[in-house]
C-alpha positions in Angstrom: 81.9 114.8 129.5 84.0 113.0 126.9 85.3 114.7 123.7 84.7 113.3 120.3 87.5 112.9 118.4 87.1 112.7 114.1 90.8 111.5 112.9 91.4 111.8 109.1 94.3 109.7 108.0 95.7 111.1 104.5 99.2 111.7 103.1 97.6 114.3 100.9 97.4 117.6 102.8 94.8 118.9 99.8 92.5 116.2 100.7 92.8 116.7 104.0 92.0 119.9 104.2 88.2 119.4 101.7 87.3 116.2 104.7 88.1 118.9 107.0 85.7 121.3 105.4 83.2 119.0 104.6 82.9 117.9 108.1 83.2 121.5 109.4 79.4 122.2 110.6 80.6 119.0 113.2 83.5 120.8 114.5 80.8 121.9 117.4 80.5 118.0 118.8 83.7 116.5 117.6 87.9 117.6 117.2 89.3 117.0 113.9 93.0 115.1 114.2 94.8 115.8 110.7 97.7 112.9 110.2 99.8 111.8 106.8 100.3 108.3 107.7 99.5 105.4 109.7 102.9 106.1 112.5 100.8 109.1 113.4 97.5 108.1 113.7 98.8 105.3 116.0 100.4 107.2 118.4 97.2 109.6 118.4 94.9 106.5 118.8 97.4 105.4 121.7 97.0 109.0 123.1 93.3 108.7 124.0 93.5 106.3 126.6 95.8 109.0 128.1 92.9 111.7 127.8 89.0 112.0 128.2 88.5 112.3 124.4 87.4 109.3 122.4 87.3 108.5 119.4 84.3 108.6 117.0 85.5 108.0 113.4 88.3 107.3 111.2 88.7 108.9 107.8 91.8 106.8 106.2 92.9 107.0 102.3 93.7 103.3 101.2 97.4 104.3 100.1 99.3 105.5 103.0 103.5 105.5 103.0 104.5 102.9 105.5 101.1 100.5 105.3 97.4 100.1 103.1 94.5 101.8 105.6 93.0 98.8 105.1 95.9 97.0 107.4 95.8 100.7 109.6 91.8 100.1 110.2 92.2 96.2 111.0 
């Protein structure tokens, strides 16, 4: 059986870390993937075709370093 995957996309660790709690009564049907900016969520994106775990949701603040989440999400 497949693993869900929730991955929060957010340059702010504080922020990060209140998504995390807020979505912690999931944590029993999904992984929570914690990355600063749109490089890293790539490669994790990338890294699911390599594995049995797909992806459910993406959590993605609008101002990232290299790129808008916006442009990430499209």
């Amino acid at each position: 059986m497949p693993h869900y995957v929730v991955l929060i996309v957010n340059r702010n660790p504080d922020e990060q870390s209140r998504i995390a709690v807020a979505l912690e009564p999931f944590e029993v049907s999904f992984r929570m993937i914690r990355v600063a900016n749109s490089e890293e969520a790539e490669r994790q994106v990338y890294a699911f075709s390599e594995t049995e775990e797909r992806l459910a949701l993406v959590i993605c603040d609008e101002a990232l370093p290299q790129e808008s989440g916006t442009s990430f999400l499209v």
